[in-house]
C-alpha positions as CSV (number, residue, x, y, z in Angstrom):
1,X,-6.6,33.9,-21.3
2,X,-4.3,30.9,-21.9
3,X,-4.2,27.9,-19.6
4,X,-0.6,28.8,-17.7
5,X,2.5,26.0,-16.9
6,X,1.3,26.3,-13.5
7,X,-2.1,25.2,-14.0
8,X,-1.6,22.9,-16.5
9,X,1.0,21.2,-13.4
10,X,-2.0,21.3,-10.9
11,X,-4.4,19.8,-13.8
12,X,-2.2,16.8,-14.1
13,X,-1.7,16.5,-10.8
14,X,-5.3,16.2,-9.8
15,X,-5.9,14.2,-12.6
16,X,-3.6,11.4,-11.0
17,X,-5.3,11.7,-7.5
18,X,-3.3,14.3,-5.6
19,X,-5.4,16.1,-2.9
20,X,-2.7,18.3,-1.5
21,X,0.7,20.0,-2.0
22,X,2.7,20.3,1.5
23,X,5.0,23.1,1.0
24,X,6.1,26.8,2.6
25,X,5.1,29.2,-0.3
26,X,8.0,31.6,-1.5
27,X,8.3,33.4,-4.4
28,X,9.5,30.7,-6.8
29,X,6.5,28.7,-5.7
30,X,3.7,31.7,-6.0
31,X,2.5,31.2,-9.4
32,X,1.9,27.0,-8.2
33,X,0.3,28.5,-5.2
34,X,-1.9,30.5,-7.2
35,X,-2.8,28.2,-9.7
36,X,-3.9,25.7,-6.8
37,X,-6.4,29.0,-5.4
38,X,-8.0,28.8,-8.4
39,X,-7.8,25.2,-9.3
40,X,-10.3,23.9,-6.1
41,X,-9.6,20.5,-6.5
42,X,-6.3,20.4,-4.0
43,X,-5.5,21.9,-1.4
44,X,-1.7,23.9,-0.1
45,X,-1.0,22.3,3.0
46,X,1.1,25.4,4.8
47,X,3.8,23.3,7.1
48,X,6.7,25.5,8.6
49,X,9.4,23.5,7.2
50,X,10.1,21.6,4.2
51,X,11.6,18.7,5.7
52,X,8.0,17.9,7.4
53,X,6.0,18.6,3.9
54,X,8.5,15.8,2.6
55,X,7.4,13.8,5.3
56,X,4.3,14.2,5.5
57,X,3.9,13.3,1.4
58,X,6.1,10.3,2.5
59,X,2.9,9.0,4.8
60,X,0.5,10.0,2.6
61,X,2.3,8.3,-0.6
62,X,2.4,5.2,1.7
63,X,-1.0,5.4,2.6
64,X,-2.8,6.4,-0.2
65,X,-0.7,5.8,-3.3
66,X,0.8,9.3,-4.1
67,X,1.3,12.3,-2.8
68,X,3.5,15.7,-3.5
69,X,5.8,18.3,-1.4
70,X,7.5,21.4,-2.8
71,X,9.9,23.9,-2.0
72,X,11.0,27.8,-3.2
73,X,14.2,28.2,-4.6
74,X,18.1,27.4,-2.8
75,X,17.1,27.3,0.9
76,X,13.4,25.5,0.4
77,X,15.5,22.8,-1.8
78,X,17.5,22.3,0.8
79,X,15.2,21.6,3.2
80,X,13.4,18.8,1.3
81,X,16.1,16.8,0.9
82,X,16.2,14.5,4.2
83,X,12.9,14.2,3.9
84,X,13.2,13.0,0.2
85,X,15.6,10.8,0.8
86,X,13.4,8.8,3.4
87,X,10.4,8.9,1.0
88,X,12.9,7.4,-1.5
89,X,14.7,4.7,0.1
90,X,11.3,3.6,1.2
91,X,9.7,3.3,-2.2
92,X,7.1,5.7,-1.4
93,X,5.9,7.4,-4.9
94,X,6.1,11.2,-4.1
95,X,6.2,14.0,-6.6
96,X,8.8,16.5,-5.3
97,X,8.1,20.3,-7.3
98,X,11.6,22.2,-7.0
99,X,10.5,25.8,-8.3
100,X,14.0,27.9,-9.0
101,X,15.1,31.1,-10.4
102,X,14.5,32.3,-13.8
103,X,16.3,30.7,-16.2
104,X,18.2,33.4,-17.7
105,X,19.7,33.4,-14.3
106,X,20.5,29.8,-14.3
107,X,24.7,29.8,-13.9
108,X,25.4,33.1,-12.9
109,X,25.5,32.4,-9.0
110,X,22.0,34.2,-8.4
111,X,20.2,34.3,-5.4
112,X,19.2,31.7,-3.7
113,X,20.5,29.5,-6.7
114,X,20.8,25.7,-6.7
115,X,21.5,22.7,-9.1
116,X,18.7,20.8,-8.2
117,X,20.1,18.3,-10.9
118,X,22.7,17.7,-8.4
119,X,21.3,18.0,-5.7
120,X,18.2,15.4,-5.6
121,X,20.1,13.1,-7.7
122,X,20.6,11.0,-5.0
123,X,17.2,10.4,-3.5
124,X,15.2,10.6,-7.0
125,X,14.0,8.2,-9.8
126,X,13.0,11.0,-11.8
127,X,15.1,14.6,-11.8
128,X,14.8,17.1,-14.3
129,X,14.5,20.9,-15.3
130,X,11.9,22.4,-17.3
131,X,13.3,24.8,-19.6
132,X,10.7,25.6,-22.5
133,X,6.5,25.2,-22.3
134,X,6.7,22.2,-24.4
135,X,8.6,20.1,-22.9
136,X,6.4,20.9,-19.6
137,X,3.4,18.2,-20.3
138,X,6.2,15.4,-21.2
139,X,8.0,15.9,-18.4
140,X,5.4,16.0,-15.5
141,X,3.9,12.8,-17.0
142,X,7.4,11.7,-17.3
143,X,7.9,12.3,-13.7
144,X,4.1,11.0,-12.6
145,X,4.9,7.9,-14.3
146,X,8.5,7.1,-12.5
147,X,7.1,7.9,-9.0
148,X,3.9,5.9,-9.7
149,X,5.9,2.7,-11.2
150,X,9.2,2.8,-9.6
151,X,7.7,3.8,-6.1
152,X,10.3,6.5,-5.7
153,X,10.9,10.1,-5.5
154,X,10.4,12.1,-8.8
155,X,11.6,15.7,-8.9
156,X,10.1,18.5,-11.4
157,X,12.1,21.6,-11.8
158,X,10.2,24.6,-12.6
159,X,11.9,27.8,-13.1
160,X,9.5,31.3,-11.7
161,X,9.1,32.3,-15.3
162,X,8.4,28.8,-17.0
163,X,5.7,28.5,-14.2
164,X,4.0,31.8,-16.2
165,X,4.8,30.8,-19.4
166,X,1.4,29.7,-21.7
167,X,1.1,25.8,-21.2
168,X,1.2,24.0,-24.8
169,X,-0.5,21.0,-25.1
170,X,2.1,17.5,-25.4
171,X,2.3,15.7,-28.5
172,X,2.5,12.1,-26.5
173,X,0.2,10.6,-24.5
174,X,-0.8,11.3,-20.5
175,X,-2.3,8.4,-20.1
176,X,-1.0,6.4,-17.4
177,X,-1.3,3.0,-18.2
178,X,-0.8,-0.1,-15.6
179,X,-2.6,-2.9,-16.4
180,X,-3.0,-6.2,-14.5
181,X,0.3,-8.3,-14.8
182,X,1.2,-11.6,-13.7
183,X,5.1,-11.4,-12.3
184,X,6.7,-14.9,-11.4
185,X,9.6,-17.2,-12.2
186,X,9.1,-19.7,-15.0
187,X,8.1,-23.1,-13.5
188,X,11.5,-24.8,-13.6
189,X,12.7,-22.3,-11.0
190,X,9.9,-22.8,-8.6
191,X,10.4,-26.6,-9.2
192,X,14.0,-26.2,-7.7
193,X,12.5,-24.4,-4.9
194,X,9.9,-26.4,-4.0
195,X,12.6,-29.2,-4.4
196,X,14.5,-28.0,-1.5
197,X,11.7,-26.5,0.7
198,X,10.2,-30.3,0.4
199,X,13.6,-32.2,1.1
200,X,14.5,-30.2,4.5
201,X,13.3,-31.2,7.7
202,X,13.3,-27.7,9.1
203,X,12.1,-24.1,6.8
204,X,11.6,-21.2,8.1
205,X,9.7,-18.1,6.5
206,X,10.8,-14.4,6.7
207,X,8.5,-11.5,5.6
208,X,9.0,-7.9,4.5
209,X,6.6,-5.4,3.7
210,X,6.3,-6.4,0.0
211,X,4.7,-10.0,1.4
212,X,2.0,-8.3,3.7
213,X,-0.5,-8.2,0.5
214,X,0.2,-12.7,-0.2
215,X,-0.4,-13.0,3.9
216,X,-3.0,-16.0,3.1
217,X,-0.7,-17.8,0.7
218,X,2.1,-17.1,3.2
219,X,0.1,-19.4,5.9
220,X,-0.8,-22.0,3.6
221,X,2.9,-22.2,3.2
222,X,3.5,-22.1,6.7
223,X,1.0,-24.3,7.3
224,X,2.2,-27.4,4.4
225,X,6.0,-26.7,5.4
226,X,5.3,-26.8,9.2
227,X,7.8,-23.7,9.0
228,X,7.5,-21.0,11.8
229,X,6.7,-17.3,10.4
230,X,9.2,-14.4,11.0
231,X,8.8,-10.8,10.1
232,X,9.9,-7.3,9.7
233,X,8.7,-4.2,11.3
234,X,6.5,-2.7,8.7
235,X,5.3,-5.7,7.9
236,X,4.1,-7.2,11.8
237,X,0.3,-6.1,11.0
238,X,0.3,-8.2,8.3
239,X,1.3,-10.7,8.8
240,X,1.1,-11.1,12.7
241,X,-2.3,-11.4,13.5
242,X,-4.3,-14.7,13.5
243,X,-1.3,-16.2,12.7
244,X,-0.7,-19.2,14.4
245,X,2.3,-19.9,12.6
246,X,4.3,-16.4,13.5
247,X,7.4,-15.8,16.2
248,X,8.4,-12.3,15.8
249,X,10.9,-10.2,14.4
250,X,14.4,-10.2,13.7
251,X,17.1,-8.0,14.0
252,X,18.0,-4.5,16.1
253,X,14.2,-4.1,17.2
254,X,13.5,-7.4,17.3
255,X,13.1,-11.0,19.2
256,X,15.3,-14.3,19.9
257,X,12.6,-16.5,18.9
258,X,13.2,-15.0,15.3
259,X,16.5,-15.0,15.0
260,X,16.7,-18.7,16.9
261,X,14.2,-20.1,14.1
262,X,16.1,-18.7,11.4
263,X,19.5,-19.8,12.1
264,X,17.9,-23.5,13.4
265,X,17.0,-23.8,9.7
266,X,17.7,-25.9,7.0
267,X,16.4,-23.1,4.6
268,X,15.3,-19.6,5.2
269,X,12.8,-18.6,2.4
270,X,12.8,-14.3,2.8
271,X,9.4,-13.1,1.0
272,X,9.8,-9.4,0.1
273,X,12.2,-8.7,2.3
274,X,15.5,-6.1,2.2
275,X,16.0,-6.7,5.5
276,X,19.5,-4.4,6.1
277,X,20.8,-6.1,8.9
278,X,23.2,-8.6,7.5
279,X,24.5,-10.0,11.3
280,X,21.1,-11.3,11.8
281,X,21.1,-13.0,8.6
282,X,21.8,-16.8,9.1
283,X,25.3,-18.0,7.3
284,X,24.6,-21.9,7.7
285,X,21.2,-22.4,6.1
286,X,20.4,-22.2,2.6
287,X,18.5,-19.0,1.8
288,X,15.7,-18.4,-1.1
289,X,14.9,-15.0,-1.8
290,X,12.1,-14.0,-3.6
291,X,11.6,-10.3,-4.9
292,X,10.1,-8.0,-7.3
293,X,12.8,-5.9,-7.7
294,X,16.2,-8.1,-9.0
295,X,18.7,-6.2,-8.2
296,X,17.6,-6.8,-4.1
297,X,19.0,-10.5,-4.4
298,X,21.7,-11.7,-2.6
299,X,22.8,-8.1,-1.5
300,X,21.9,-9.0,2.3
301,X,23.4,-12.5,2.4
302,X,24.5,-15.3,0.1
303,X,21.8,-17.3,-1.5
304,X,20.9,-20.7,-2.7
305,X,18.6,-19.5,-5.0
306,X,17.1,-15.7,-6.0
307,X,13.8,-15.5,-7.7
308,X,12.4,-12.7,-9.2
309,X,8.6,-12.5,-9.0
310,X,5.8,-10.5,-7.3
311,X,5.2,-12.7,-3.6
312,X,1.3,-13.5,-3.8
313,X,1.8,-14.8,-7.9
314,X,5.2,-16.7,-7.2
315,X,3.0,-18.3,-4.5
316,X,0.5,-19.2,-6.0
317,X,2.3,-20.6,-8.7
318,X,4.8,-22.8,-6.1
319,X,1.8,-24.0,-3.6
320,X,1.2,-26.9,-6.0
321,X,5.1,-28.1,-6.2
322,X,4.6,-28.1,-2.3
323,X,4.7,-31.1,-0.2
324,X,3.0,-31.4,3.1
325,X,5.3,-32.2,6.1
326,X,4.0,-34.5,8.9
327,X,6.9,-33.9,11.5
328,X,6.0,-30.5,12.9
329,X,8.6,-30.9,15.6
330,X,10.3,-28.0,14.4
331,X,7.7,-25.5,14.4
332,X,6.6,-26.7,17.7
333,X,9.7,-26.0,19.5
334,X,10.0,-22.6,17.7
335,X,6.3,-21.5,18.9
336,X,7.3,-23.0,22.5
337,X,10.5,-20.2,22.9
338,X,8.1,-17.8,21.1
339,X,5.9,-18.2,24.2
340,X,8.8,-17.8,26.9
341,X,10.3,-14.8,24.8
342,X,7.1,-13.1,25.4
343,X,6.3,-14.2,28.8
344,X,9.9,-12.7,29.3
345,X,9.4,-9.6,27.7
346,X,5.6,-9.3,30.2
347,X,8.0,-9.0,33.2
348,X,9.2,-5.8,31.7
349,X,5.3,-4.8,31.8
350,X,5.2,-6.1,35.7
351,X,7.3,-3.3,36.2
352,X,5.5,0.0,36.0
353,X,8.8,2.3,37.4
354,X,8.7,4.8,39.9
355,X,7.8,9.0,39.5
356,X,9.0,10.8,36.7
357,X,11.2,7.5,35.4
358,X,8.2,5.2,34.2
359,X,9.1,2.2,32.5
360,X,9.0,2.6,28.5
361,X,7.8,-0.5,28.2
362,X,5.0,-0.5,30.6
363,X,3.6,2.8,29.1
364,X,4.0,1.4,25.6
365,X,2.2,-2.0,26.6
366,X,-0.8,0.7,28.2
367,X,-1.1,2.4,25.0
368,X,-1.5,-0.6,22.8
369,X,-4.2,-1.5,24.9
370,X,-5.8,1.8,24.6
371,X,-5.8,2.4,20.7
372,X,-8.0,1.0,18.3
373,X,-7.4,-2.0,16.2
374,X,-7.5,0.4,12.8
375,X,-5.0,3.2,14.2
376,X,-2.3,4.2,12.1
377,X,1.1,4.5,14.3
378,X,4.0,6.8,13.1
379,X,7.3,6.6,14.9
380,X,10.5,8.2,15.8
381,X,13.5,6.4,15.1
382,X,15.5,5.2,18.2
383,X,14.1,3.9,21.3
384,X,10.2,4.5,20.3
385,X,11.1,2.4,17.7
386,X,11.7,-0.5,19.6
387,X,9.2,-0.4,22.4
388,X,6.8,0.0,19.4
389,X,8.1,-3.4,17.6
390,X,7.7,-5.0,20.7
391,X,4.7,-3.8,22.3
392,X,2.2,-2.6,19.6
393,X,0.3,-5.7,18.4
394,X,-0.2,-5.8,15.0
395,X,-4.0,-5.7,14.7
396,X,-5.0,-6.4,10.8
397,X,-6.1,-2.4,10.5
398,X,-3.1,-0.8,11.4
399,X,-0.3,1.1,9.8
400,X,3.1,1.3,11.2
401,X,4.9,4.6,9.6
402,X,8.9,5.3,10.1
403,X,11.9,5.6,8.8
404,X,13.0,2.6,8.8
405,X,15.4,2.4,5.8
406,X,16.7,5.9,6.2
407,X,16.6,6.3,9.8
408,X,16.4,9.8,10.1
409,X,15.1,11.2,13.7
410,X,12.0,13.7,14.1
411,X,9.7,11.6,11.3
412,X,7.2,10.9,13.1
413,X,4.9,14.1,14.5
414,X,5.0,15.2,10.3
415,X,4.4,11.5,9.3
416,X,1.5,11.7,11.1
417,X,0.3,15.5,9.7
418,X,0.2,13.2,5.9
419,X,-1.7,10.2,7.7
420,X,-4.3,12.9,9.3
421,X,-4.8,14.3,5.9
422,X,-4.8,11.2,4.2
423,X,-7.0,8.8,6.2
424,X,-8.9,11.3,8.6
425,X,-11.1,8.5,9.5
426,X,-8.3,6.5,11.5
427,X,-6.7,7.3,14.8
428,X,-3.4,8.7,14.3
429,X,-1.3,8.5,16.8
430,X,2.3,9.6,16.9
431,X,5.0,8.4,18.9
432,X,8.0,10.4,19.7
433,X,11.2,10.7,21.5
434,X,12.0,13.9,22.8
435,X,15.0,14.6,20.7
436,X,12.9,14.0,17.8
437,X,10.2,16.1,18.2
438,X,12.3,19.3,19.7
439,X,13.9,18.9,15.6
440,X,10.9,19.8,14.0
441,X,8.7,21.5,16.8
442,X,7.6,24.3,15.0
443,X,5.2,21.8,12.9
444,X,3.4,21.6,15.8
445,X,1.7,25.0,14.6
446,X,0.6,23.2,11.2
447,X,-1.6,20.1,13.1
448,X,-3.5,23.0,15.4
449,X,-3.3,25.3,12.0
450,X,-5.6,22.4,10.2
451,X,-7.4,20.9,13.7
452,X,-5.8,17.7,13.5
453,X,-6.8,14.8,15.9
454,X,-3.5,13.4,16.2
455,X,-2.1,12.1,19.4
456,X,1.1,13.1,20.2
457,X,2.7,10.8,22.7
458,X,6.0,12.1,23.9
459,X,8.4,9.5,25.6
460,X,10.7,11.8,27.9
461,X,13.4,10.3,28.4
462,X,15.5,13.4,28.5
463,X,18.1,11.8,26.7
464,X,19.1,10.7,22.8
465,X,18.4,7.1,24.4
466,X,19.6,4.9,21.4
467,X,22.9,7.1,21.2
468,X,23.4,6.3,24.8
469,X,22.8,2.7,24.3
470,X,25.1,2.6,21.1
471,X,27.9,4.5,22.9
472,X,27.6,2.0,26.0
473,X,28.2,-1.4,24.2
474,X,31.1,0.2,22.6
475,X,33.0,0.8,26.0
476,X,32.2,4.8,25.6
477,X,30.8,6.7,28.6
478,X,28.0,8.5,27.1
479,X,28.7,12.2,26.6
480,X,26.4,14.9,25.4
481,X,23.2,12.7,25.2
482,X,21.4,14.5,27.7
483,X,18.2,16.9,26.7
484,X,17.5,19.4,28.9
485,X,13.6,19.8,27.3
486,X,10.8,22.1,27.7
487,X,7.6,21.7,29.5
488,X,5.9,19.7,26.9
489,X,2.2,20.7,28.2
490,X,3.1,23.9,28.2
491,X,4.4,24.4,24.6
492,X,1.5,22.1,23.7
493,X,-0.9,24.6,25.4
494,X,0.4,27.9,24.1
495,X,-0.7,26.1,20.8
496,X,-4.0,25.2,21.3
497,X,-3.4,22.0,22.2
498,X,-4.8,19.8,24.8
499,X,-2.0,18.9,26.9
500,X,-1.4,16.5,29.4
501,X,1.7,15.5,31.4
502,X,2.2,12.0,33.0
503,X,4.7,11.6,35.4
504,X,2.9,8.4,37.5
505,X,2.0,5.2,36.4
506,X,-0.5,5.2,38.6
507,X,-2.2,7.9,36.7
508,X,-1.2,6.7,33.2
509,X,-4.4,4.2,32.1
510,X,-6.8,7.0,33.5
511,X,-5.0,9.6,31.2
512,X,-4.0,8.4,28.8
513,X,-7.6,7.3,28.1
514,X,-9.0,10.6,28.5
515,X,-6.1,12.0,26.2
516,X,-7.2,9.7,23.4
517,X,-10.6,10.3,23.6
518,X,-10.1,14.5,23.0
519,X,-11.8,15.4,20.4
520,X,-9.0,17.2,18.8
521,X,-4.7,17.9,19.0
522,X,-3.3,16.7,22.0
523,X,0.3,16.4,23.5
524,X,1.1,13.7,26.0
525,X,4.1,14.2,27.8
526,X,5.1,10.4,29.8
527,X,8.3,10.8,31.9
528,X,10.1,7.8,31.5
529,X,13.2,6.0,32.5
530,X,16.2,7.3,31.0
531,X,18.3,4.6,32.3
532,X,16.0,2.1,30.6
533,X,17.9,0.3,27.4
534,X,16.5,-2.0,24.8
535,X,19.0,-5.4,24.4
536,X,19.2,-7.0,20.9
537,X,17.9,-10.6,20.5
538,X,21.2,-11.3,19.7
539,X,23.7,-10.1,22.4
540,X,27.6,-10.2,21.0
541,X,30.2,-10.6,23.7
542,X,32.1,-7.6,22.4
543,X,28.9,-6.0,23.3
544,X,28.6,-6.8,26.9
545,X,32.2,-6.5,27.2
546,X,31.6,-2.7,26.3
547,X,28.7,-2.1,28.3
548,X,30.8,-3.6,31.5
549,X,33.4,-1.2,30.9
550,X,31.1,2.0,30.0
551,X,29.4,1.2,33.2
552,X,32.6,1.3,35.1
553,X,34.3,4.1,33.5
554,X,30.9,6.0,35.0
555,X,32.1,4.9,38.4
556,X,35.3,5.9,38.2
557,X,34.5,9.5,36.7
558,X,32.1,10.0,39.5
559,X,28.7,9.0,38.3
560,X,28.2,6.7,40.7
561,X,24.4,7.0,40.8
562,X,24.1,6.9,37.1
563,X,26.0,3.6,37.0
564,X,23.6,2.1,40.0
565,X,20.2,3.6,37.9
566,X,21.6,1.9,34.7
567,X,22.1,-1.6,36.4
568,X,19.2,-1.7,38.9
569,X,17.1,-0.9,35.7
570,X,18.2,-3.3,33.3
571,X,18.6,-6.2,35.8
572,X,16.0,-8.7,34.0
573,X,18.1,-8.1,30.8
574,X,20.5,-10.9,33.0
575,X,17.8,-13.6,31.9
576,X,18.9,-12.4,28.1
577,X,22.5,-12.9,28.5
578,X,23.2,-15.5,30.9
């Protein structure tokens, strides 16, 4: 019997190093799901929803190169899509299989129909429809090769029938072919840069995640310019540790020792960087971007000069144009408010909270103690977020995971599922508000469904905590932001988890130890302070002006005790402001 479509999909996708497929079967997607039975090579990874398959090939794309999700016709199409778009904006190469109706249904408003042209052309670098068994090869390599090289989402529809159709073999080649390159501006264009980098008194660096693999070259920078080292979130463990040059992050999650060294610049030099934020972005110093992709220049801020080049080549090539500074004064004073920044944010540590309102902070600082320098974290978007950035060191072996360009809640519980699968040697451990996880709860079932040792640590806030916050420094009393939740344990429990609620900070070191240590699933529940918020490091007045008047518009609608809980909790963010 003739090799079928379906196979001859699975074949190439082993071939390229896909281990699994996360998907819910339907009957668009049962030939695929057959042809992986008998393939024995990779593996159907059976989540309940979509939207955490997509996820979950997000991780797995970022941790291991590549990865695929797919979804049954109309409804399962759907479903990917959030998903997609995260694994999109953040450059992770994932192969997204849309199987659809027949195609002699195609226009006639069938069941379950959708144009999946139209509908992932959005979030894809790579969206088409087979139609005929020879354009089948062509177009999977076509769509390998766009995910793979243009780290994005490429999409392959395949029709029910096409999937059965006999596979013919392609006329081109399937050979993926990336070789070695070089990427860097021509030397006259690093010669300008090093030109101004040498001529101002005060530089300053900023990294992204497409710098963490030139982290050496980025210190002997630092090290000749006397410039202090800021960074991103994804990019902290790599470039934070044993870095004596390094003062934080920037922006919504981030520190005023960042932000204060960047705008105390002469020149900002941004290293693989899209950081969004554009507020953050100095408006006085010169700026010099340097990325591999050149349509990223200059669309965050205005720029002296924009270079296109991969970060470790374009510094190796500009190293020798530098000068070395003797007047460190500069970096000095930047490292000094570094150290008070942090000795500030310890007090937040100091205090541990009081039963059933533990302080975020305190429970975040506990856990970064407790996990293993190698761990890969995944987090929610929101508040986890930010007592992440601030409280997880960034030890050289571990992964940070979110969405941080798309932003979407509930990412981080099916992030981790792809991490487990992908890296079953690290710790995975999730964190996740409690508005995130109730989105996507039913994946639950898919960790204890494969025995997966991930760590889920639930911050129970009982509230959308960065909708409250947003809501406040606007002037807005905060409506509908309350969760009434479940008993985390106990859902955790009724599937097969071990389950443990913390309620005491007293008893949070002690369990929390013994959580991580489980052989297995487990679900820790930490009750922590709703009323606890998370100040930028740069405060606007317009800002404070709003979260003055939310806080009084409590009082006079009869939250008194709200109001009180909100201000006796956030007291040592005075020291911030005044």
């Amino acid at each position: 019997m003739s090799k079928k479509i379906a196979e001859q999909l699975v074949d190439m996708l082993v071939e390229n190093g896909i281990k699994r497929i996360y998907a819910v079967t339907g009957d668009s997607l049962n030939e695929l799901n057959d042809a992986v039975r008998r393939n024995g090579k990779i593996k159907w990874i059976h989540v309940r929803h979509e939207e955490a398959g997509a996820y979950a090939a997000t991780a797995e794309a970022k941790l291991n190169g590549i990865a695929c999700c797919a979804g049954s016709s109309g409804p399962g199409h759907v479903h990917l899509v959030n998903g997609l778009y995260d694994a999109h904006r953040s450059g992770a190469s994932v192969i997204a299989i849309a199987a659809t109706i027949n195609t002699r249904e195609f226009g006639t408003d069938y069941h379950q129909e959708t144009n999946t042209i139209k509908l992932f052309d959005d979030c894809s670098c790579y969206n088409q429809v087979i139609q005929t068994p020879a354009q089948a090869p062509r177009m999977i390599q076509a769509a390998i090769q766009h995910a793979i090289h243009q780290r994005g989402v490429a999409v392959i529809g395949l029709p029910g029938d096409i999937a059965a159709e006999p596979a013919q073999e392609s006329v081109t080649s399937m050979h993926n072919y990336s070789s070695a390159t070089l990427m860097r501006p021509i030397d006259e264009e690093l010669q300008k840069a090093a030109a101004l980098l040498n001529r101002c008194p005060k530089v300053s660096i900023f990294c992204g995640i497409g710098a963490v693999h030139a982290r050496e070259e980025i210190i002997r920078l630092a090290k000749a310019l006397k410039a202090p080292v800021g960074y991103t979130f994804p990019a902290k463990p790599g470039i934070q540790p044993d870095n004596p040059y390094e003062v934080g992050m920037t922006g919504l999650l981030g520190l005023p020792s960042a932000y204060h060294a960047m705008h105390e610049s002469d020149v900002v030099l941004l290293l693989g960087t899209d950081f969004p934020y554009t507020p953050f972005m100095p408006t006085k110093s010169k700026l010099i971007q340097i990325d591999d992709k050149p349509e990223k220049l200059g669309r965050r801020a205005k720029l002296e000069l924009g270079l296109t080049g991969d970060v470790k080549d374009t510094l190796i090539a500009l190293l020798p144009y530098i000068t070395d500074k003797t007047d460190d004064s500069f970096l000095r004073a930047q490292l000094v408010l570094y150290g008070q920044v942090k000795k500030h944010l310890n007090t937040y540590v100091e205090d541990p909270g009081t039963t059933d309102h533990i302080q975020p902070e305190f429970a975040t600082h506990t856990i970064n103690k407790l996990v293993s320098d190698e761990a890969i974290f995944t987090m929610d978007t929101g508040m986890c977020c930010v007592w992440a950035a601030r409280y997880i060191d960034g030890a050289k072996g571990r992964r940070f995971l979110g969405s941080f360009n798309h932003g979407s809640m509930a990412n981080a519980m099916p992030m981790a599922i792809g991490a487990a699968l992908a890296q079953p040697e690290k710790e995975i451990i999730a964190l996740c508000g409690d508005g995130g996880l109730t989105m996507l709860l039913g994946d639950l079932v898919t960790i204890k469904q494969y025995n997966l040792p991930i760590k889920i640590i639930v911050f129970n806030n009982r509230s959308l905590g960065m909708v409250k916050l947003e809501m406040e420094v606007q002037g807005l009393v905060d409506n509908e932001t309350d969760l009434v939740n479940p008993d985390f344990a106990l859902i955790g429990t009724a599937m097969g988890f071990k389950s443990v609620t913390i309620n005491s900070h007293q008893s949070l070191y002690d369990d929390l130890s013994e959580a991580l240590e489980h052989n297995g699933p487990v679900i820790i529940d930490i009750k922590t302070n709703p009323h606890a918020l998370a100040m930028p490091p740069k405060i606007e007045w317009e800002q404070l002006k709003g979260f003055t008047l939310s806080v009084g518009k409590m009082m006079l609608s009869g939250r008194m005790d709200e109001a009180m809980q909100t201000l006796k909790s956030n007291y040592k963010h005075l020291k911030e402001i005044i």
